[in-house]
NUKOLFI-672362 format. One line per 2 residues: number of its first residue (from 0); their letters; for each residue x, y, z of C-alpha. Coordinates in Angstrom, 2 decimals. Layout:
BEGIN
NUM = A = X:Y:Z  ...
***
This chain:
BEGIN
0 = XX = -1.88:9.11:-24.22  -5.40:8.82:-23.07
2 = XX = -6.63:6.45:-19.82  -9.03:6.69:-17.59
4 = XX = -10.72:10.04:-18.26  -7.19:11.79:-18.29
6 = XX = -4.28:12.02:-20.55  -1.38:11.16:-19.17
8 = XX = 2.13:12.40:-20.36  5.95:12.35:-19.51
10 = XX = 7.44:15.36:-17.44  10.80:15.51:-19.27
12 = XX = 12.30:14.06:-16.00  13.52:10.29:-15.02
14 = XX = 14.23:8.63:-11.78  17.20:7.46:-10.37
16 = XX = 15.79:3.46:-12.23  15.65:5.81:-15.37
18 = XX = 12.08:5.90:-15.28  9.77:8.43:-16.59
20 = XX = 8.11:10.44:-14.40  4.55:10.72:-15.25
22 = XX = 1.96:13.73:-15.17  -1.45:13.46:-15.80
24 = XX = -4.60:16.30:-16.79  -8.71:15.86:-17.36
26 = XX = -8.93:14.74:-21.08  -11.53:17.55:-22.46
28 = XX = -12.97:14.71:-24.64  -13.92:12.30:-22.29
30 = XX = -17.16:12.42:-20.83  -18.31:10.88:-17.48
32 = XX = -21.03:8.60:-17.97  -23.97:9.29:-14.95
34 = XX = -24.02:7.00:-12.13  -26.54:3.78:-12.86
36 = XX = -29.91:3.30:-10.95  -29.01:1.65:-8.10
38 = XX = -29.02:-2.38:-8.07  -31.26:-4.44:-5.60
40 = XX = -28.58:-5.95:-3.43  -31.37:-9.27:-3.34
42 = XX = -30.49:-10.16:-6.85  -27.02:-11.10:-6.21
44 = XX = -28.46:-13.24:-3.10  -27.67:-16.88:-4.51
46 = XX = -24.22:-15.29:-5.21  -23.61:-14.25:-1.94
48 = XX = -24.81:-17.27:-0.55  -22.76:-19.62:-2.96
50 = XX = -19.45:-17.65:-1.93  -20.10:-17.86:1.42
52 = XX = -21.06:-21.37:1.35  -17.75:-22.36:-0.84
54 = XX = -15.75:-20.13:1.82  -17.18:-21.33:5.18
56 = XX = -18.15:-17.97:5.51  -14.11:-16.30:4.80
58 = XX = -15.79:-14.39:1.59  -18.85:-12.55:1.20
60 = XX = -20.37:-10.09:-1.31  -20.40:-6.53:0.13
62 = XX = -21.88:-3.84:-1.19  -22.17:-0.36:-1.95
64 = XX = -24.12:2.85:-2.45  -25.17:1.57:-5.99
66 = XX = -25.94:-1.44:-4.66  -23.19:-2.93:-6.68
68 = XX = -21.06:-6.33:-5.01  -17.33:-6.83:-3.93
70 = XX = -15.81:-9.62:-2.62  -14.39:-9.27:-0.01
72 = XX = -12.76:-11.53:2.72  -13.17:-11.26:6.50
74 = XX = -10.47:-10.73:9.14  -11.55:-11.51:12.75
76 = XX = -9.86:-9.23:15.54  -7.14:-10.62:17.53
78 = XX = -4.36:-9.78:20.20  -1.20:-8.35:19.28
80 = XX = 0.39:-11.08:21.16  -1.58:-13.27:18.94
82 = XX = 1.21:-12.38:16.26  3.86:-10.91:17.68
84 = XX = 5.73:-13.00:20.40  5.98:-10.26:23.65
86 = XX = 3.75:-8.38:22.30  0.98:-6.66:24.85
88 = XX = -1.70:-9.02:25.68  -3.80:-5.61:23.61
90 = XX = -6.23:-5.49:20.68  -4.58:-5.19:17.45
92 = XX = -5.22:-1.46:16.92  -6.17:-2.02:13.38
94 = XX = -9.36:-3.77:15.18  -9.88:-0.08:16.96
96 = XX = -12.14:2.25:15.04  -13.16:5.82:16.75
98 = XX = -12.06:4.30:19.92  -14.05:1.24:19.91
100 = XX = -13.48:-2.28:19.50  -14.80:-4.16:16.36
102 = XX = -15.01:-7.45:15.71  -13.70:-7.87:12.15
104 = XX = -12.35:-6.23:9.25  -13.59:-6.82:5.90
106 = XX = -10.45:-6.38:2.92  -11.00:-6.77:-0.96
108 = XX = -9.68:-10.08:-2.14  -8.87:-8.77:-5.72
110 = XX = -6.93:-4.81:-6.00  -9.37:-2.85:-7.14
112 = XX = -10.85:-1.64:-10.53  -12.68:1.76:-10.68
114 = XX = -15.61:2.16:-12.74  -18.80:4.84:-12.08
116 = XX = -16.14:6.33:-9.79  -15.95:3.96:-7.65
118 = XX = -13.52:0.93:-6.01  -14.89:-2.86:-6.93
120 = XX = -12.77:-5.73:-6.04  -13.82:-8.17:-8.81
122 = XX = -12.32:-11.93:-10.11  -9.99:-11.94:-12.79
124 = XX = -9.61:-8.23:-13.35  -6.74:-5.78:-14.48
126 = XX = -6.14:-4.10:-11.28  -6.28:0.32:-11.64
128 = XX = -3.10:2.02:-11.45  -1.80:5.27:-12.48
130 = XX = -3.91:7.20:-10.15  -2.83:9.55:-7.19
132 = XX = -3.64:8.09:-3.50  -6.14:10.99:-3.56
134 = XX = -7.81:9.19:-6.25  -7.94:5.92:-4.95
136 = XX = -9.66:7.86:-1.43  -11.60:9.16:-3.17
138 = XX = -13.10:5.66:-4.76  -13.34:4.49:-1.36
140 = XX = -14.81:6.72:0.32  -17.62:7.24:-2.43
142 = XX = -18.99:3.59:-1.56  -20.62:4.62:1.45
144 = XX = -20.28:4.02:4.78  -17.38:2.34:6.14
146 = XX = -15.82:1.86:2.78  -12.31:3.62:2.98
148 = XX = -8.87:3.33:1.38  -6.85:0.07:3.14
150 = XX = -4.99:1.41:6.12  -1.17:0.81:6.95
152 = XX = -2.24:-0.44:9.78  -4.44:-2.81:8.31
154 = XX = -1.70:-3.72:5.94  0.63:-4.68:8.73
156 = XX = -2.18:-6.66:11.34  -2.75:-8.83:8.03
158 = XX = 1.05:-9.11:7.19  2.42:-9.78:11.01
160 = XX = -0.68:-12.72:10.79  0.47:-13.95:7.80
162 = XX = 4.03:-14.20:9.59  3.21:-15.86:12.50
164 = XX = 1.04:-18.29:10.48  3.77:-18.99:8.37
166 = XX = 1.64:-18.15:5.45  3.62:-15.57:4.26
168 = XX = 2.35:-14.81:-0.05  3.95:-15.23:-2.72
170 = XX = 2.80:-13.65:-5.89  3.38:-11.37:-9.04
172 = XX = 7.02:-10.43:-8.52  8.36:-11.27:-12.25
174 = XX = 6.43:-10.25:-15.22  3.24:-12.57:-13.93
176 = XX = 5.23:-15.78:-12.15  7.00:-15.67:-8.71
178 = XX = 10.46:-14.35:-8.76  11.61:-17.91:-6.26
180 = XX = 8.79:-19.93:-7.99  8.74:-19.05:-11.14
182 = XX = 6.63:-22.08:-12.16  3.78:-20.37:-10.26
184 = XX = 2.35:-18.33:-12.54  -1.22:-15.95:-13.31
186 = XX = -3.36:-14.67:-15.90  -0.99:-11.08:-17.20
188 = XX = -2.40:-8.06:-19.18  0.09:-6.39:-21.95
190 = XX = -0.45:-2.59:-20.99  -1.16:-0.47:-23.74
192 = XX = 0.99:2.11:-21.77  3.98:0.52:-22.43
194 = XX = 2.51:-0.67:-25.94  2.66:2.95:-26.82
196 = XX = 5.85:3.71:-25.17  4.88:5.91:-22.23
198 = XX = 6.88:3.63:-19.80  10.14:2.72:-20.56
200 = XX = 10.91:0.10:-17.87  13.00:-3.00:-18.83
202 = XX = 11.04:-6.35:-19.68  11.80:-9.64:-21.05
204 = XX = 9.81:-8.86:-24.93  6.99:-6.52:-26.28
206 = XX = 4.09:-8.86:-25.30  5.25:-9.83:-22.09
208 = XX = 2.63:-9.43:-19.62  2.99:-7.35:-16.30
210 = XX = 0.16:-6.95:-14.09  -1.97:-10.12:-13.66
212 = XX = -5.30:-10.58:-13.22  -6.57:-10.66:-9.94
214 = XX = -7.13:-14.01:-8.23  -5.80:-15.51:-11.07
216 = XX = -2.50:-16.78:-9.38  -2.03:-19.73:-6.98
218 = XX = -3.43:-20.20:-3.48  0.25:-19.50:-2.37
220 = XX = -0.96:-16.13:-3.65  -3.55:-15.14:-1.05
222 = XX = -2.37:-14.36:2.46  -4.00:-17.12:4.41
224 = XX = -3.04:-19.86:1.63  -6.22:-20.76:0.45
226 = XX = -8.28:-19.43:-2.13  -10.60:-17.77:0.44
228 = XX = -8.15:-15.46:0.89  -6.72:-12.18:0.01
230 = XX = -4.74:-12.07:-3.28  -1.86:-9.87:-4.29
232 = XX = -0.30:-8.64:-1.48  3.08:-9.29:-2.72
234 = XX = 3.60:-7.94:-6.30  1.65:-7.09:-9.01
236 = XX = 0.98:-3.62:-8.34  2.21:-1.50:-4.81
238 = XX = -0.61:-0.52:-2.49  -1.32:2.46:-1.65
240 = XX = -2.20:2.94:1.59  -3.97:5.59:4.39
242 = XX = -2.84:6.44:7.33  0.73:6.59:7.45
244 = XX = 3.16:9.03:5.80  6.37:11.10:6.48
246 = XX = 6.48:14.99:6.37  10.02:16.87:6.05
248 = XX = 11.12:13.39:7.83  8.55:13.46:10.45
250 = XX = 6.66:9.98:10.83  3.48:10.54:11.39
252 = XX = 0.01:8.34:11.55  -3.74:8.53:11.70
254 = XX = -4.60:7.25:15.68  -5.64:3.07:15.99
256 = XX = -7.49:2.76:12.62  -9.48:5.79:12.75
258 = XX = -8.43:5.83:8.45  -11.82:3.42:8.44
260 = XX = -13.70:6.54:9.71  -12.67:8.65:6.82
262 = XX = -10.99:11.28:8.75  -9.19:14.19:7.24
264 = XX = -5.61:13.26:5.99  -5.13:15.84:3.44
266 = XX = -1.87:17.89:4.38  -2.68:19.90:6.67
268 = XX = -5.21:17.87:8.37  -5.11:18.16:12.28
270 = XX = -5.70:14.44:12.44  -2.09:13.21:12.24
272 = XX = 0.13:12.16:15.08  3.85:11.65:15.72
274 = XX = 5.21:9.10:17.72  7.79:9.88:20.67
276 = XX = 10.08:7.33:22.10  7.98:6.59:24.44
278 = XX = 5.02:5.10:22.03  3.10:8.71:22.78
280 = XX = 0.92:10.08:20.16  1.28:13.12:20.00
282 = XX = 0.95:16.57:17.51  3.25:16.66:14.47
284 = XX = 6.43:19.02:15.27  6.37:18.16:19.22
286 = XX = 10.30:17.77:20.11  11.74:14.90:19.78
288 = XX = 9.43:12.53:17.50  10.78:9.85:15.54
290 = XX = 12.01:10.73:11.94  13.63:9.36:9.08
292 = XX = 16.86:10.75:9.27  19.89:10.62:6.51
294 = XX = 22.88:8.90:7.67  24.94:10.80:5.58
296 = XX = 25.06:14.54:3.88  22.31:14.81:1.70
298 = XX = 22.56:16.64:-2.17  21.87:20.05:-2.96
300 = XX = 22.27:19.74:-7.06  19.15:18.72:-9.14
302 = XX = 20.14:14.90:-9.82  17.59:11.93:-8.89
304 = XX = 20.24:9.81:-6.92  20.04:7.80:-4.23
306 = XX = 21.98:8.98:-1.40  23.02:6.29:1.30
308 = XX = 20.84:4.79:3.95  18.02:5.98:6.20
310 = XX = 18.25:5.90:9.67  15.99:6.11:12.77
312 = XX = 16.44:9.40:14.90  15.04:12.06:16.46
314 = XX = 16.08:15.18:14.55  16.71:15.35:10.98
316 = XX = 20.21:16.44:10.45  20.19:14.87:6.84
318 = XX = 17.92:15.70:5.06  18.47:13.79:1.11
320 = XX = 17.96:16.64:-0.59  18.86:20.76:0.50
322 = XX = 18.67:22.64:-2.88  15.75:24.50:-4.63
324 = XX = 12.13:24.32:-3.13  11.54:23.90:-7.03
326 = XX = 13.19:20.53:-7.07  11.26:18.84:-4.13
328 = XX = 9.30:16.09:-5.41  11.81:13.97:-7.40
330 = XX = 15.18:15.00:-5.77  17.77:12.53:-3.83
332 = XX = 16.65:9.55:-1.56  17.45:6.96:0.79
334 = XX = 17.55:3.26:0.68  18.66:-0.06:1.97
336 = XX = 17.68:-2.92:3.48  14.85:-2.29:5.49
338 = XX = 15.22:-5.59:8.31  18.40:-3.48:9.51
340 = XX = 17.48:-0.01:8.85  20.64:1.96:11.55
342 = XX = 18.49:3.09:14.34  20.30:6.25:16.25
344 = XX = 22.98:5.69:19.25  21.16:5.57:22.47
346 = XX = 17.50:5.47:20.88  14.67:3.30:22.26
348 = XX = 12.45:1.43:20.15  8.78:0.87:21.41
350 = XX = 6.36:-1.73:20.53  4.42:0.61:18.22
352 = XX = 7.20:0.92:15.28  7.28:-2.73:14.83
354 = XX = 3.30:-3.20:15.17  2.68:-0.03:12.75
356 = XX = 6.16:-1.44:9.96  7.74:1.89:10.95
358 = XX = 10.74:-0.62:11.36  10.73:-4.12:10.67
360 = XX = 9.33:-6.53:13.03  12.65:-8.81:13.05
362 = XX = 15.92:-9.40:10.77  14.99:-12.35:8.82
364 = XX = 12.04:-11.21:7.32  13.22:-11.78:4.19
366 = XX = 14.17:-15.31:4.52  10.63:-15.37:5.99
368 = XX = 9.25:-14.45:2.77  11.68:-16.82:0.18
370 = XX = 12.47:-20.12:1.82  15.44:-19.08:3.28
372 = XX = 17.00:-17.49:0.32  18.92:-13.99:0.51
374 = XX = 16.12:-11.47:-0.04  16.84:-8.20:1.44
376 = XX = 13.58:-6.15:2.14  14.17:-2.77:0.99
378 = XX = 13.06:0.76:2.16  12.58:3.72:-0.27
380 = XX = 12.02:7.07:1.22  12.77:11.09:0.89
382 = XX = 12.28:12.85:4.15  11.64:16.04:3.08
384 = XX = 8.51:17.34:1.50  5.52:15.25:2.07
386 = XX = 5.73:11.47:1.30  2.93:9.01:1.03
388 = XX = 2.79:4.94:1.83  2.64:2.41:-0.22
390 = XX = 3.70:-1.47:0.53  3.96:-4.68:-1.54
392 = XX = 6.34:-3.85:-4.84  5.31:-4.61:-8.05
394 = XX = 5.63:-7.25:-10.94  8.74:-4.98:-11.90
396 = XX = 10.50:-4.49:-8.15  11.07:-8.49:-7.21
398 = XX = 9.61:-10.36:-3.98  8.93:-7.57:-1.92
400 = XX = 6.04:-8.17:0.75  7.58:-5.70:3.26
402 = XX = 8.62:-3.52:1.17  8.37:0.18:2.74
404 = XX = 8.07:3.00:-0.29  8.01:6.29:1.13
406 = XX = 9.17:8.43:-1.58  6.47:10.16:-3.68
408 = XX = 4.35:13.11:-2.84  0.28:12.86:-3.53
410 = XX = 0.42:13.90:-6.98  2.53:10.85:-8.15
412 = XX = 1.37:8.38:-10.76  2.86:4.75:-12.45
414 = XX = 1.54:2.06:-13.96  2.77:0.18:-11.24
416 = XX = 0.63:1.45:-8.05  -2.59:0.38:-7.58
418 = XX = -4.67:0.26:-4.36  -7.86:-1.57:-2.94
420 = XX = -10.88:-0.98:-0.50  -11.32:-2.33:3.14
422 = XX = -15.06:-2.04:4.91  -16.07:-1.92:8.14
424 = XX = -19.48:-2.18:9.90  -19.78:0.80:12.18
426 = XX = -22.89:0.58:13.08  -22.24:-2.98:14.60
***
């Protein structure tokens, strides 16, 4: 079928869920309509000012190189031991840009749409999805200045707040309600890609919406509670996000939040760091890094299983998968609940995994997130090949705010993966 300026098709192959997986090519039809003359930012001013006034300031109306709004909400800078008890009396390295200090961080309240090529977060829209992470960069970066693809360690400064503020979201985890409040409901879109049978994932009937609109939920929704803040973080569609991925098993990040500079993180970008025992940074392939290690024998036959748990190590003597170089992308995996993921005999955890949701800040996240119910938090990852981040689950996946997906290369599409834009000032 046709979307976006591409057609997208099935491969022929299925995941271990037995879901398609998708491929995607430039439809030689469509043509790109020209960028529009750029907008004078002073005719949305009585916009601006309304939002800002309704928010105390929270929201504002950023814009971009078109002169074209989002709204976006703000995130003053705080100490790690602000949210995170024994935590270093630090600055949350999310709030460290290039090696400076800033004061704020500026996130989209809505996941993002694209349109002239670019990443808005408007009210009440049907969030993009079925684009690559390099896709969703790319609409980022194309903004401007400071625009870039939301960082993992954005993602987790916002999500260890929203713990320690007991303000953890709900959201979009069941076909457009709350899977443990399912009389909170939003606005939901019926996706003409499962209209026309591209997707084949299980719902409830043919008209039954899955994404929802953005915004359009509760203030339970939003991370902070209100409806000043920032919607969608648990469910709807995943996020992807910068600075954090896994190569043959090798965890490796982009330095503080230097992913709001737009450095290189293509895959063989000199920018990425692994992480030693001892919190180091250091270059990928230096001895002894962490790694996702199996905890059992992987599989070395062509079938899209999962294969056990991951565990923390320092060498990778499972790999999931061993067979053909052919067979990388979609090949065996690890999961399990990520709050206990096994952690090597002997091995020393610094401060850095938890701040960074390399491992989970505590065991009882997920009775954190649900009242107290039995919600296991769940990790998804193949540690070989490259694998990219995304966190949040979908309307299809079930509550899953700390969900950890590490499984899919750069190339990977769904209808349920979506992404939005953070800003901030550098020249502040």
């Amino acid at each position: 079928m046709k979307y976006g300026g591409f057609i997208i098709e099935k491969t022929g192959q299925v995941d271990a869920f037995g879901f398609p997986v998708l491929t995607k090519r430039p439809d030689p039809d469509a043509k790109p309509a020209p960028d529009p003359n750029r907008q004078n930012p002073a005719d949305f001013a009585a916009a601006k000012l309304a939002l800002e006034a309704a928010t105390g300031g929270k929201n504002t109306l950023i814009f971009d190189d078109l002169g074209l709004p989002s709204v976006m909400v703000r995130v003053p800078a705080f100490l790690w031991s602000d949210v995170f008890d024994g935590a270093p009396k630090e600055l949350c390295t999310a709030f460290i840009v290039g090696g400076k200090p800033v004061a704020e961080l500026w996130v989209s309240k809505f996941m993002n749409v694209v349109e002239h090529g670019r990443a808005y977060s408007l009210p009440a829209r049907e969030p993009a999805h079925t684009l690559t992470i390099e896709e969703a960069r790319d609409a980022c970066a194309r903004k401007g200045r400071g625009w870039h693809l939301f960082s993992n360690a954005e993602w987790m400064a916002i999500a260890l707040w929203c713990r320690k503020n007991g303000t953890i979201p709900h959201g979009n985890t069941r076909y457009c309600a709350d899977l443990f409040a399912p009389h909170e409901t939003a606005t939901g879109a019926v996706s003409e890609l499962y209209e026309r049978d591209l997707v084949d994932a299980p719902r409830p009937g043919p008209e039954t919406p899955e994404r929802s609109l953005g915004g359009t939920g509760p203030a339970s929704w939003s991370h902070d509670g209100t409806d000043a803040g920032i919607f969608d973080l648990n469910g709807n569609v995943w996020d992807f996000l910068s600075g954090f991925r896994i190569l043959d098993g090798e965890i490796q990040v982009i330095p503080n939040n230097d992913s709001a500079l737009g450095v290189d993180e293509s895959t063989d970008s000199q920018s990425w760091r692994a992480i030693l025992p001892s919190g180091e940074l250091v270059p990928p392939g230096t001895p002894g890094t962490f790694k996702y290690d199996g905890e059992q024998p992987g599989r070395k036959d062509s079938e899209n299983a999962p294969v056990g748990q991951a565990r923390l190590n320092t060498t990778v003597e499972y790999p999931n998968y061993f067979g053909g170089a052919e067979n990388q992308k979609h090949m065996a995996w690890a999961f399990g609940p990520w709050e206990t993921l096994p952690v090597a005999d002997g091995l020393e955890l610094p401060f850095i995994l938890k701040a960074l949701g390399i491992v989970a800040p505590d065991a009882e996240i997920g009775k954190q997130l649900s009242g107290g119910a039995d919600n296991p938090q769940l990790y998804f990852i193949r540690n070989y090949g490259e694998r990219m981040c995304a966190r949040g689950a979908s309307w299809i996946g079930g509550d899953g705010f700390w969900y950890l997906y590490l499984r899919e290369t750069r190339e990977f599409i769904y209808p349920d993966i979506g992404f939005r834009a953070a800003w901030v000032d550098l020249d502040a």
